[in-house]
C-alpha positions as CSV (number, residue, x, y, z in Angstrom):
1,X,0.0,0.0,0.0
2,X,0.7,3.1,-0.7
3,X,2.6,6.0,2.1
4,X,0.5,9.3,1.8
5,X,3.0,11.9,3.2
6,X,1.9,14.3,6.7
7,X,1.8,17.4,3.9
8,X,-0.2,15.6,1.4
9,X,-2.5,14.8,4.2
10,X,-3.2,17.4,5.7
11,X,-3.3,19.4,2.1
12,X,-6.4,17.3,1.4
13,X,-8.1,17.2,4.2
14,X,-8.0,20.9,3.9
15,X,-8.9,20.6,0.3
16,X,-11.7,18.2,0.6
17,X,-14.5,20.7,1.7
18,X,-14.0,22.8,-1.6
19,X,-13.4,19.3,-3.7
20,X,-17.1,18.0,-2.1
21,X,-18.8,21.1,-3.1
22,X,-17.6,21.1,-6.8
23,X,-19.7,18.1,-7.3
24,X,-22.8,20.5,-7.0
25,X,-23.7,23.5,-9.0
26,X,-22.9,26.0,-6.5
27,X,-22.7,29.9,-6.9
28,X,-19.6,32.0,-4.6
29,X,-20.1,35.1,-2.4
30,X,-17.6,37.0,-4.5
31,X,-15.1,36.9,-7.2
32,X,-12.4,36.1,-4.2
33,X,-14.2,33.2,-2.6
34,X,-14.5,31.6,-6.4
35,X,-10.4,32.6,-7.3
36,X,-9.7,30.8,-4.0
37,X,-11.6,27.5,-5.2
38,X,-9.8,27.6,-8.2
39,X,-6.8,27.8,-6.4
40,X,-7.2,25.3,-4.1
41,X,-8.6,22.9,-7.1
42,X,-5.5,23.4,-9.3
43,X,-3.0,22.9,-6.8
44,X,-2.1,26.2,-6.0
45,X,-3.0,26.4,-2.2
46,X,-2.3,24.8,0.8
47,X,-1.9,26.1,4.5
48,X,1.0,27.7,6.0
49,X,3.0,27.2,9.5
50,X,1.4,23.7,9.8
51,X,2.0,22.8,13.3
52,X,0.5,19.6,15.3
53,X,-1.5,20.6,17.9
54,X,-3.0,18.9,21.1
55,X,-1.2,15.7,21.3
56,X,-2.2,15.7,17.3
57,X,-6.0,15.7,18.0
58,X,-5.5,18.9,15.7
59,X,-3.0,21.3,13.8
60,X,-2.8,25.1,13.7
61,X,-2.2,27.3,10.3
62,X,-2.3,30.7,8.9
63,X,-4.5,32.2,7.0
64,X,-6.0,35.5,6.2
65,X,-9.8,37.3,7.4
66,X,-12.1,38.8,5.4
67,X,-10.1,41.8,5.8
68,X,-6.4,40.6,5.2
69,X,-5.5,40.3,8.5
70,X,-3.4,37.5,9.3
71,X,-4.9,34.8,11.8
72,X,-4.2,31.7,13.6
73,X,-6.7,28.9,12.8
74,X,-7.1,24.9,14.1
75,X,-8.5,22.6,12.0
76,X,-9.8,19.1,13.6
77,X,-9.3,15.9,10.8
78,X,-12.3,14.1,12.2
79,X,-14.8,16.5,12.7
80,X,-14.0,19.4,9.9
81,X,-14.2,21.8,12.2
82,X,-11.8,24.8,11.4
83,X,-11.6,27.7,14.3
84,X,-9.8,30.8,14.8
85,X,-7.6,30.6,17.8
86,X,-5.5,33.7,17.3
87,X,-6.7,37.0,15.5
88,X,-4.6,40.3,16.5
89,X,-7.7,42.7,15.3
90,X,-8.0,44.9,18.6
91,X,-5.4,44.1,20.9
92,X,-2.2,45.7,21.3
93,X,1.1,45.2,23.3
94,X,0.4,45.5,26.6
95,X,1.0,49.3,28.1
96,X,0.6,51.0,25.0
97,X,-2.0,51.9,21.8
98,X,0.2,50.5,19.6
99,X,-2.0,47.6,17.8
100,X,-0.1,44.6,18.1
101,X,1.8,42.8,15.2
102,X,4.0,39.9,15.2
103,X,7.0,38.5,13.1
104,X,6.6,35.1,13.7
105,X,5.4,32.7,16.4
106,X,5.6,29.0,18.4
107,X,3.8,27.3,20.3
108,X,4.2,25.8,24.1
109,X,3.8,22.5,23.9
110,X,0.5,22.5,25.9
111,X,-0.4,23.4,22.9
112,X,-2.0,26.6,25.7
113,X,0.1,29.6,24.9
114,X,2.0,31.2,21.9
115,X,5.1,32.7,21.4
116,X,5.4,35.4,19.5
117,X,8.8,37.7,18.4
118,X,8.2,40.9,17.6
119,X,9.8,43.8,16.6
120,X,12.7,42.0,14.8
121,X,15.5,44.0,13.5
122,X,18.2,42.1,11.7
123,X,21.7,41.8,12.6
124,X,23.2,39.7,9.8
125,X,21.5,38.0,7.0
126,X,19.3,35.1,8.9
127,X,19.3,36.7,12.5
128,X,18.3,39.4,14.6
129,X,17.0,40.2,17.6
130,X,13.6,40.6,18.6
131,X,11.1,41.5,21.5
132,X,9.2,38.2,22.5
133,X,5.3,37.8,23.6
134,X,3.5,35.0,25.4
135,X,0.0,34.5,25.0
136,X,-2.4,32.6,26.4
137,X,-5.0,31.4,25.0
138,X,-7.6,30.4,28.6
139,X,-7.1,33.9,29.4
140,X,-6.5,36.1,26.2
141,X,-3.5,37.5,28.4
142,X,-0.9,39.1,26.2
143,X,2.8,39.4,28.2
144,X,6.1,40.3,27.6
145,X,8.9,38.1,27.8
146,X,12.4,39.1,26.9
147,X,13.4,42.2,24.8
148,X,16.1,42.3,22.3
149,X,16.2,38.8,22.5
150,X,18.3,36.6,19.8
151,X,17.8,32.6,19.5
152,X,15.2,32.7,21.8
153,X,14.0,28.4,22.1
154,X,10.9,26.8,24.4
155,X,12.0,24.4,26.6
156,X,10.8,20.8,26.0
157,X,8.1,21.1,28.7
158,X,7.2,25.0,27.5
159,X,7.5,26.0,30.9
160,X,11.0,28.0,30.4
161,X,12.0,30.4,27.4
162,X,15.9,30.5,26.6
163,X,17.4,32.7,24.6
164,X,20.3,35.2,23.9
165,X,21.3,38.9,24.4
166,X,24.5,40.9,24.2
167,X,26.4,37.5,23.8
168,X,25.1,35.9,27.4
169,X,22.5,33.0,27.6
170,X,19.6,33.7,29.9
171,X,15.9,32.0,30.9
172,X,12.9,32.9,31.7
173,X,10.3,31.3,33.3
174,X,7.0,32.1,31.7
175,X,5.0,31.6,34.6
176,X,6.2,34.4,36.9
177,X,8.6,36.0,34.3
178,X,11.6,35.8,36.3
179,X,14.8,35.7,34.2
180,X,18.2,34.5,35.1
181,X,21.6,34.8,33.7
182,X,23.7,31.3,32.8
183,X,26.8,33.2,31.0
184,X,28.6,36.3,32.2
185,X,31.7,35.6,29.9
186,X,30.7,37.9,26.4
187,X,33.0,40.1,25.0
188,X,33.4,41.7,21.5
189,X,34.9,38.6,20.3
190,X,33.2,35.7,22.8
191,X,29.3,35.1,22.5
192,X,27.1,32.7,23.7
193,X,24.1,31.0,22.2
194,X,24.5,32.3,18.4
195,X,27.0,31.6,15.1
196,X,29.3,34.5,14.2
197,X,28.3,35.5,10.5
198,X,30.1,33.5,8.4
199,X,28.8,29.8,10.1
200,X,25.3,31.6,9.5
């Protein structure tokens, strides 16, 4: 028998919805609704930042609102059921007006919180540092983690955050935010935690 790859999977179980309704006659909302069918029919479309969510019970994507806003959904295999689960219309970082945008993101593996880095200003071609958010999602609670953080990682258990800055390693522990210092040993030419430019 045949192997069906995880991508391939989870491309048509996505797909499958749009494939079902093409059997019927069936009139669109608007000219975007049909060029996204055809899209998805030829090939063209499939989600973005797949990631296994909940023990695998379901897996989290991008996509894009009615109004171009970038959103998190979930879509569940056995029941079709697609949700929202992250949508940044409204809120803003914490202490300010500012509305809240984000550069990239991971999840804790509770599969309850995301990360988010923010703010990211490059530093050589692949890296930079950024400022880093964690959200949760009981609780809609937006907080700040580490600023001008580089390599920032999730520990195994998503409990701690590790990452770099100025050349020294630190973590933080998400649940009271308390950061502590592992190196104290940088200097312009000793770092920590990240490749000089040319390993990059």
């Amino acid at each position: 028998m045949k192997r069906i790859s995880r991508s391939y999977f989870i491309a048509l179980v996505v797909c499958l919805p749009f494939i079902a309704g093409a059997q019927e006659k069936q009139r669109f909302a608007n000219m975007d609704e049909a060029l996204q069918a055809g899209a998805i029919l030829n090939g063209r479309q499939a989600p973005r930042n797949v990631n296994w969510i909940e023990g695998g019970a379901r897996f989290s994507y991008t996509d894009r609102d009615a109004s171009g806003t970038p959103v998190i959904r979930a879509y569940d295999p056995r029941t079709g059921k697609d949700t929202v689960l992250f949508a940044p219309t409204g809120l803003t970082f914490p202490g300010t007006n500012q509305p809240f945008a984000y550069d990239g993101f991971q999840w804790t593996q509770d599969s309850k919180r995301l990360v988010f880095s923010t703010n990211f200003q490059p530093l050589y071609t692949r890296s930079g540092i950024a400022d880093i958010y964690v959200y949760s999602l009981a609780d809609r609670r937006m907080q700040l983690a580490p600023k001008r953080a580089r390599t920032g990682e999730l520990s195994p258990n998503g409990a701690v955050l590790g990452f770099e800055r100025d050349g020294d390693m630190y973590v933080t522990t998400l649940a009271n935010q308390q950061e502590k210092r592992l190196t104290r040993d940088a200097s312009e030419h000793v770092y920590n935690g990240h490749f000089d430019w040319v390993y990059e």
